[in-house]
N, C-alpha and C positions, 0 to 999 in steps of 0.2 A: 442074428449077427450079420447076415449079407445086407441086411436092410442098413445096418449101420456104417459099413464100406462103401455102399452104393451113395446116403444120404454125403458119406466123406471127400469120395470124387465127383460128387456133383456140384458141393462147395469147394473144394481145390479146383474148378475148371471155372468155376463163377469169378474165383480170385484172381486168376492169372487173365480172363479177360477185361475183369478194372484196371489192372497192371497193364495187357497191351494198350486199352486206352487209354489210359494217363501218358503212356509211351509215346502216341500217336497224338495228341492234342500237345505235348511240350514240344515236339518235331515241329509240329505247325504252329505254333505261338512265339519260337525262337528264330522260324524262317529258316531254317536249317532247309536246304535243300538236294537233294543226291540226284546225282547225272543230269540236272536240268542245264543245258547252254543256255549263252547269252556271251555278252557283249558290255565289258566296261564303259562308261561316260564320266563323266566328273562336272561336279560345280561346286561352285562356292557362296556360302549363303551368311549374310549378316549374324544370324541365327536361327537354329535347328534345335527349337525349343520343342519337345514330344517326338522327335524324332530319334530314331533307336534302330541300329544293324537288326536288319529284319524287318523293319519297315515297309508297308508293301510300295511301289513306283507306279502309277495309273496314269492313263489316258483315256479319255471320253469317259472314267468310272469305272475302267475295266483293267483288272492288274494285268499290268505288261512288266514286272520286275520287282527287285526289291532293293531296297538300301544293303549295301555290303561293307561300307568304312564308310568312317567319320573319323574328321582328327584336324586339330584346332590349326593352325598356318600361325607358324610365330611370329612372321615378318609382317602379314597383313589385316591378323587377330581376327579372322574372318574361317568358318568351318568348312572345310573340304570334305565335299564326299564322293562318294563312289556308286553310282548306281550300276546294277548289274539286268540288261535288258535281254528281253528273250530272243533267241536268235529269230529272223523272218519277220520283225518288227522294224521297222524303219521310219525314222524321223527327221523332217527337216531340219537343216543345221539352223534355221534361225527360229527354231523354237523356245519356248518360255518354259521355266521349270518354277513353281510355285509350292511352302508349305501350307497345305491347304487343311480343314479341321473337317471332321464327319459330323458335325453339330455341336452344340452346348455342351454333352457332355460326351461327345467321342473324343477318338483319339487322332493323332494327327497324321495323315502321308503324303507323301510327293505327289504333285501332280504336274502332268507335262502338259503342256498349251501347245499341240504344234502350229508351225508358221506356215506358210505356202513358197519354198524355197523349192528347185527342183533337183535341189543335192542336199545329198541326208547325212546326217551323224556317219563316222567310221568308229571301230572300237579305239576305245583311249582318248577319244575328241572331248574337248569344254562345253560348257555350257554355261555362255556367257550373260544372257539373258537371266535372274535367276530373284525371288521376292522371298522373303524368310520371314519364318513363323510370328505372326501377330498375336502377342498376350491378351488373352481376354481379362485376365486380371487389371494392367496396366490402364487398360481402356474403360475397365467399369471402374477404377479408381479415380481416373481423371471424369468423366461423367460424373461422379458423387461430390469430387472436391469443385468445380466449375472449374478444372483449367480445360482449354480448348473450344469454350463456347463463346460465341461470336459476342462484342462486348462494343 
């Protein structure tokens, strides 16, 4: 009988750490982040096709932040977002913010191009510079139908 209490809590401790990691992979999958600082930016982008609050924000390949709002601009039907950067990161104000694709079939995140300006973003500053997500859909359709090819 102790053998079958012992075999009991040895599968109740097995359970509850699939439960902490499932806890710990949606934390990190939703971009949920606790006590990390940073520093709001904003741009606005044609479209923000695969991009998603939680989204990671990269420079040179390396996350320096994440997406924190998106939300459409009704006057200029153009996507506003919010990028949230980590504090001691510092960008030139005349830098480029691009959505950029992790290959064929990744998914897509911001990426920052910086400029050679020697004054950098403040928090709550634009980012006027700014190229929005390229369908690869749109682009293999037009490749199949001939539109775009030189004539």
């Amino acid at each position: 009988m102790a053998a079958s209490h012992t075999t009991e809590a040895l599968v109740g401790a097995a359970v509850l750490a699939v439960a902490v990691g499932f806890g710990a992979y949606a934390i990190q999958t939703t971009g949920l982040n606790f006590g990390t600082d940073g520093y709001p930016l904003t741009a606005s982008f044609r479209s923000v096709e695969g991009v998603s609050v939680g989204t990671d924000v990269r420079l040179g390949g390396v996350k320096i932040g994440t997406v924190t709002g998106l939300a459409l601009n009704p006057e200029t039907f153009r996507a506003d977002t919010t990028l949230n950067i980590i504090d001691g990161i510092v960008i030139p104000d005349d830098s480029a913010v691009v959505i950029a694709s992790e290959g064929l079939l990744g998914g897509n995140f911001v990426e920052i191009s910086p400029g050679g300006s020697p004054f950098n973003f403040e928090s709550g500053d634009e980012i006027m510079d700014t190229q929005g997500a390229v369908s690869l859909i749109s682009l293999l359709l037009k490749f199949v139908s001939g539109d775009g090819a030189p004539k």
